[in-house]
NUVO-295948 format. One line per 5 residues: their letters; for each residue x, y, z of C-alpha. Coordinates in Angstrom, 3 decimals, decimal comma, padded with zeros to 6 digits. Layout:
A	X/Y/Z; ... $
***
This chain:
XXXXX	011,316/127,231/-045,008; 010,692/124,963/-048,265; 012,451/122,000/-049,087; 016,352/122,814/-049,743; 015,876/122,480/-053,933 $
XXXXX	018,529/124,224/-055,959; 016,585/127,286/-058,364; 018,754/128,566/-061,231; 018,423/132,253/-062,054; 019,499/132,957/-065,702 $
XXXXX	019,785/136,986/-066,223; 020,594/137,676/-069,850; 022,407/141,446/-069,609; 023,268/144,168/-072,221; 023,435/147,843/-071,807 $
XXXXX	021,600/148,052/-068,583; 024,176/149,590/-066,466; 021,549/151,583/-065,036; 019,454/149,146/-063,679; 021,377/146,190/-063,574 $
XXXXX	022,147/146,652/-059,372; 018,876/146,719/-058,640; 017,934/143,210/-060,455; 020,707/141,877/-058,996; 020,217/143,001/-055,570 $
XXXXX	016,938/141,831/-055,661; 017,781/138,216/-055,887; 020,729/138,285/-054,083; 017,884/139,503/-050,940; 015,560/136,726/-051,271 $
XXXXX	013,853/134,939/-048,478; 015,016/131,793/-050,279; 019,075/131,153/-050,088; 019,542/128,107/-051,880; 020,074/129,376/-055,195 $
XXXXX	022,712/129,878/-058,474; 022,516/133,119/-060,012; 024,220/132,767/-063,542; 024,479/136,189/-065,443; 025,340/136,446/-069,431 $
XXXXX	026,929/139,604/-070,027; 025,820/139,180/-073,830; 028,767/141,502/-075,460; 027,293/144,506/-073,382; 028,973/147,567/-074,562 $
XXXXX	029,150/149,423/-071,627; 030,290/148,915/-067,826; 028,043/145,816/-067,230; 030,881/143,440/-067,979; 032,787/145,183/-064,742 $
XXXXX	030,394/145,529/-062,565; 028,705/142,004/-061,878; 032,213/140,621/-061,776; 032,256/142,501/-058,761; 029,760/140,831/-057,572 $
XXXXX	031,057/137,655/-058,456; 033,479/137,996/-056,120; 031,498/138,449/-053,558; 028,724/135,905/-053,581; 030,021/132,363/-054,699 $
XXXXX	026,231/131,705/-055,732; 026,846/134,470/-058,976; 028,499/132,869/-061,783; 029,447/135,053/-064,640; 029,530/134,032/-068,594 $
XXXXX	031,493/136,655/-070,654; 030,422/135,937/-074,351; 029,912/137,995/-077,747; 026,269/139,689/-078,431; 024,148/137,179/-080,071 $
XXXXX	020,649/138,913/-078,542; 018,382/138,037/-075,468; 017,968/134,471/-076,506; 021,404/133,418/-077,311; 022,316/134,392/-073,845 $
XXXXX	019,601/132,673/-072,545; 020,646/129,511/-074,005; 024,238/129,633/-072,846; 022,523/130,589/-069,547; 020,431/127,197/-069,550 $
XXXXX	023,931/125,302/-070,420; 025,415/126,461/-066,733; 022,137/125,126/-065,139; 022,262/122,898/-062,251; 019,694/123,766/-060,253 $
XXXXX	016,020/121,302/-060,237; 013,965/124,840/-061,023; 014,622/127,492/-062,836; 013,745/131,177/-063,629; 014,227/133,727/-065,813 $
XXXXX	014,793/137,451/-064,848; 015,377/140,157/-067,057; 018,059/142,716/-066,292; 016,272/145,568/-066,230; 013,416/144,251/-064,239 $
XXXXX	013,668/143,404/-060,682; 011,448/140,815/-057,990; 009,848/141,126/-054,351; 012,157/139,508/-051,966; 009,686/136,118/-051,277 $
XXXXX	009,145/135,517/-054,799; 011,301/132,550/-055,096; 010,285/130,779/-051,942; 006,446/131,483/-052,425; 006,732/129,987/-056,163 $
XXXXX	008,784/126,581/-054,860; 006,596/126,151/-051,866; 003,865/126,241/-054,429; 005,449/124,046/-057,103; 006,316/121,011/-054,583 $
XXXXX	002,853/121,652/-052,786; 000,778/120,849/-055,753; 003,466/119,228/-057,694; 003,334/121,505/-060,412; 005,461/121,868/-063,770 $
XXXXX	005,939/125,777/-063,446; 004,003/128,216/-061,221; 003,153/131,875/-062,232; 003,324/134,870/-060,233; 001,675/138,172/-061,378 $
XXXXX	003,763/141,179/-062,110; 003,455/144,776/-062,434; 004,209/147,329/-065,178; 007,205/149,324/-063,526; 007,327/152,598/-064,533 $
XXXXX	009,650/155,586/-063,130; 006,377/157,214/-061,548; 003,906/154,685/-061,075; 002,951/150,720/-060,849; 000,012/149,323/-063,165 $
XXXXX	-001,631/145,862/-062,076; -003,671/144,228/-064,845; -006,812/143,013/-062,337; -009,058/142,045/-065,522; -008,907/138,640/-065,325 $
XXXXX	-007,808/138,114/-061,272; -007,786/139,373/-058,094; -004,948/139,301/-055,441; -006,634/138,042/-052,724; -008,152/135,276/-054,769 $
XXXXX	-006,812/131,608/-054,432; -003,988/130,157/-056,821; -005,470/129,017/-060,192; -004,263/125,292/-061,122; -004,404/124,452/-064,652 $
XXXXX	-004,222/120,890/-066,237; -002,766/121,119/-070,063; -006,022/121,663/-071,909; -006,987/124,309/-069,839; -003,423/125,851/-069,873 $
XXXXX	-003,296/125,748/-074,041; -006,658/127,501/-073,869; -004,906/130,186/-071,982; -002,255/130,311/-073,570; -003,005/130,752/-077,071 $
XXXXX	-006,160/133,483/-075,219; -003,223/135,600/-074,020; -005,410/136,831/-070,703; -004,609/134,797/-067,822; -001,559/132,974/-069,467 $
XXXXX	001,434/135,295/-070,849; 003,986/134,175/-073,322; 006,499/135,737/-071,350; 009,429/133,176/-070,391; 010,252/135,769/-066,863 $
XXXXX	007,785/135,736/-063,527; 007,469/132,016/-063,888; 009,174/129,012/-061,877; 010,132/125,648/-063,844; 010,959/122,133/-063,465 $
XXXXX	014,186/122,784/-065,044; 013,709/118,941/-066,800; 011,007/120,724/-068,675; 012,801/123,291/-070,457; 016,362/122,441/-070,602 $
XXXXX	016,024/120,768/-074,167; 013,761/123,613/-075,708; 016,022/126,732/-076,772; 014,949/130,189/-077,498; 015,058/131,130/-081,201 $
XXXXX	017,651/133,113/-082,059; 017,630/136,401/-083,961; 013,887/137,453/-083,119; 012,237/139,608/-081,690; 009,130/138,710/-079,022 $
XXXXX	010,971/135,286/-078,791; 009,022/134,034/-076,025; 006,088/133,751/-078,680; 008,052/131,109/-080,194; 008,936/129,637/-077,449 $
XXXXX	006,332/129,409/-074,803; 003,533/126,746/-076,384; 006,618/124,130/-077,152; 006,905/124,159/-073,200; 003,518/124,557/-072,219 $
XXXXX	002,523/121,393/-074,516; 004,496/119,097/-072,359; 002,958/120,512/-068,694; 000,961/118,387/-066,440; 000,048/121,195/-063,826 $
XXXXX	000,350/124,753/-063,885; -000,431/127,267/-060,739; -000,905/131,248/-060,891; -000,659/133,288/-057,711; -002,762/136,481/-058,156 $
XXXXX	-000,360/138,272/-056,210; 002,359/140,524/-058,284; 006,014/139,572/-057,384; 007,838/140,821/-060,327; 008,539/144,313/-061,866 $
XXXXX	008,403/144,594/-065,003; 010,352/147,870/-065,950; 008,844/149,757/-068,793; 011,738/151,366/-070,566; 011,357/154,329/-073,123 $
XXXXX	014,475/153,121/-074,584; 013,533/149,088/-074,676; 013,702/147,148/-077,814; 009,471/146,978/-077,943; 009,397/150,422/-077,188 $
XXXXX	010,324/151,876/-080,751; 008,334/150,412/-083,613; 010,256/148,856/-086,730; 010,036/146,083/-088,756; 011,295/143,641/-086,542 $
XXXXX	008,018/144,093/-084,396; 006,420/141,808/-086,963; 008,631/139,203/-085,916; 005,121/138,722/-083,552; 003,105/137,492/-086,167 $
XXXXX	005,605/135,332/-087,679; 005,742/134,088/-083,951; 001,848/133,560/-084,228; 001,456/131,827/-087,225; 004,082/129,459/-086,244 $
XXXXX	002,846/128,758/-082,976; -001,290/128,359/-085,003; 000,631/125,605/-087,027; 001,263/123,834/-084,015; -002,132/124,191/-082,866 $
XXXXX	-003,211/122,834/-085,606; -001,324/119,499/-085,558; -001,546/119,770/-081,495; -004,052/121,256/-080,144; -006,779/121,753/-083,178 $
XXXXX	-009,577/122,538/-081,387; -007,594/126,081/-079,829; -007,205/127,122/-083,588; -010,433/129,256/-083,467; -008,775/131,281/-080,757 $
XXXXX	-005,532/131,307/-082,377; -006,932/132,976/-084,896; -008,581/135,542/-083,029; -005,632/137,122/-081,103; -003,831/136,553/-085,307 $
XXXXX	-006,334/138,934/-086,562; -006,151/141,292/-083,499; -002,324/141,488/-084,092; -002,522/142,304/-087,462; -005,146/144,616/-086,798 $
XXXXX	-003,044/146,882/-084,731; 000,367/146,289/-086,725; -001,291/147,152/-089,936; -002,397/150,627/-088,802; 000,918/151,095/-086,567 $
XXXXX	003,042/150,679/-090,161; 000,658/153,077/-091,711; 001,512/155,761/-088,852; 004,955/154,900/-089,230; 004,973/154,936/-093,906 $
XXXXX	008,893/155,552/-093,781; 009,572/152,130/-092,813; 007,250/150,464/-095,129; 007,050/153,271/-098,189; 005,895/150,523/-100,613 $
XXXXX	003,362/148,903/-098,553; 004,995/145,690/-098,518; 004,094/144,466/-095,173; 000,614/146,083/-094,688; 000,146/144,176/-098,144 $
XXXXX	001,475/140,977/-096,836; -001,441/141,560/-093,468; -003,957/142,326/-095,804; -003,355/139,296/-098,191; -003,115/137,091/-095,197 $
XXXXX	-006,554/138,377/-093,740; -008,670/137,766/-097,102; -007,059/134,331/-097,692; -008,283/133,208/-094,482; -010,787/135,346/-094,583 $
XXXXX	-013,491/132,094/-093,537; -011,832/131,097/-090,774; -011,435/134,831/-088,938; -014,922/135,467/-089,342; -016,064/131,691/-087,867 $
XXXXX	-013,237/132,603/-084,835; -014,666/136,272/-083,946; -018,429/135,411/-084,675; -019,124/135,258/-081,147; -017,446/138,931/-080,037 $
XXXXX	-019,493/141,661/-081,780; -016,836/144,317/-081,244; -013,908/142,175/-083,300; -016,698/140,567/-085,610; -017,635/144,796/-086,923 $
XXXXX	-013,933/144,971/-086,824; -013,461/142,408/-089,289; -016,210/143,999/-091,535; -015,165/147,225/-091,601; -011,177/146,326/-092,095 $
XXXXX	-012,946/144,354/-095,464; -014,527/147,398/-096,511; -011,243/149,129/-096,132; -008,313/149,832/-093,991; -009,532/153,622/-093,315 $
XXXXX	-013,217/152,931/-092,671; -011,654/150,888/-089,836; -009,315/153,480/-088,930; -011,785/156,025/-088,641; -014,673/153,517/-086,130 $
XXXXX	-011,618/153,185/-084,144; -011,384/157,153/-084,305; -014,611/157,327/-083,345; -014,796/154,920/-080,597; -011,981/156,809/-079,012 $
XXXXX	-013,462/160,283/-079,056; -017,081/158,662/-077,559; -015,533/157,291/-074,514; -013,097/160,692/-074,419; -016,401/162,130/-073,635 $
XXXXX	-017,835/159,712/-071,990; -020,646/158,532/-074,216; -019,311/155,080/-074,106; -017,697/153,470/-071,240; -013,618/153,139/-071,286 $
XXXXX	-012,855/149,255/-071,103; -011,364/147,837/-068,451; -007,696/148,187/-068,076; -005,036/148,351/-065,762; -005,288/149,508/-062,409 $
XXXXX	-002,880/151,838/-060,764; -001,786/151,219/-057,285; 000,574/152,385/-054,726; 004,806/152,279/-054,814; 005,434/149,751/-052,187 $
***
């Protein structure tokens, strides 16, 4: 057994009455016992409220905040204000963790003295579990990162998510950088102002957290507010910039990627941007810095005929993307790697 180090586990919960005993069952059956478990019922509207008072009163490690909805990082910043614990994590309600996840990440943060370590995850779905192997393999060794490398990765997207759950950190390291309120994809804005100040940063290659895909989550229904990711972007390529300048080719890249696939996502979906507004506002933002996307995808052919073809026109774009699709449908080209499916456990 590790060191006996406190971890605080913040769970931010609304409306997930369905799933919420299995999240919390899976931390209150870790491997690891020395631990708070501090759960924000954020105004849920349904039975949530009830039910982990119950367990409250059962496990003096659960303590319970009660507070109006203010969304998923509002309650994640009361959660931080209850913190006592040296490391801390973030679970979301709906998803759920393998029962050594919290001792395998602390034996790994004191072993190599790291600021946060990383576990992989997999995409939870009713019927099946998806493991991104693209860029690791289980079996490999843990990755150790100092900060230059880490920013790279970061602001790449591959190896380094932006997501704020799956992750153990020195809780001196986050507990004076809140979530912004009233977005959406917050952990965009969030995640470089922490990774800026790291020293060391591990990944484990092997997948310790579910991450329930929900037909009925927040990023599972397209509006407007899923543009709140590029705001996220361009605020987080302005700190690159003063930062980190040399990442702002690649900050680019994944900007022009985004846009890429928001602009033809609010041209499937016209009745929630009938006057064009925001494709406008993707399009405008593409030809102004139209010199610095084409130095940052130079080097990949596939995003560089991308970028042509979107500067012909939207639709000429549209339809090479068409295209591609139906020559790997029949196997003419060869599908890209994605992510692999592998067995329930």
């Amino acid at each position: 057994m590790v060191e006996n180090k406190k971890i605080s586990i913040i769970v931010p919960i609304y409306n997930v009455e369905k799933y919420i005993d299995r999240c919390i069952n899976s931390i209150l059956q870790q491997t690891y016992p020395h631990f708070e478990l501090i759960l924000v019922n954020d105004g849920s509207p349904d039975h949530c409220g009830e039910i982990i008072d119950a367990y409250a009163k059962k496990d003096a490690r659960i303590k319970v905040i009660h507070k109006e909805n203010g969304g998923l990082s509002d309650a994640r910043n009361r959660g931080m204000e209850e913190v006592t614990g040296e490391f801390t994590m973030f679970i979301d309600s709906d998803d759920w963790i393998i029962e050594t996840m919290m001792e395998t990440l602390l034996t790994q943060s004191i072993a190599q003295e790291a600021d946060i370590v990383q576990g992989s995850f997999y995409y939870a779905y009713e019927d099946k579990l998806l493991v991104d192997k693209r860029h690791q393999e289980e079996t490999t060794a843990p990755i150790i990162l100092e900060n230059k490398a880490l920013m790279y990765e970061l602001v790449t997207n591959k190896v380094v998510k932006n997501f704020a759950w799956g992750k153990l950190y020195k809780t001196s390291l986050i507990q004076d950088i809140p979530f912004t309120k009233g977005v959406l994809f917050e952990d965009v804005f969030w995640a470089h102002h922490v990774m800026h100040h790291v020293d060391t940063y591990v990944i484990l290659q092997q997948p310790m957290y579910y991450y329930c895909q929900r037909d009925d989550s927040i990023v599972a229904t397209y509006s407007i507010k899923n543009l709140d990711i590029i705001k996220g972007l361009k605020e987080r390529h302005r700190f690159m910039e003063t930062h980190h300048p040399q990442l702002t080719k690649a900050s680019h890249q994944l900007i022009f990627e985004t846009m890429l696939v928001h602009y033809h996502l609010l041209r499937a979906n016209k009745e929630i941007d009938p006057d064009r507004v925001y494709r406008d506002q993707i399009a405008d933002y593409l030809k102004r810095n139209s010199n610095k996307i084409r130095e940052a995808v130079k080097a990949d052919k596939s995003l560089n005929r991308q970028r042509l073809l979107f500067s012909i026109h939207p639709t000429v774009h549209l339809a090479y993307l068409g295209l591609i699709k139906g020559l790997r449908s029949i196997k003419i080209l060869r599908r890209p790697t994605g992510l692999e499916q592998v067995p329930i456990k």
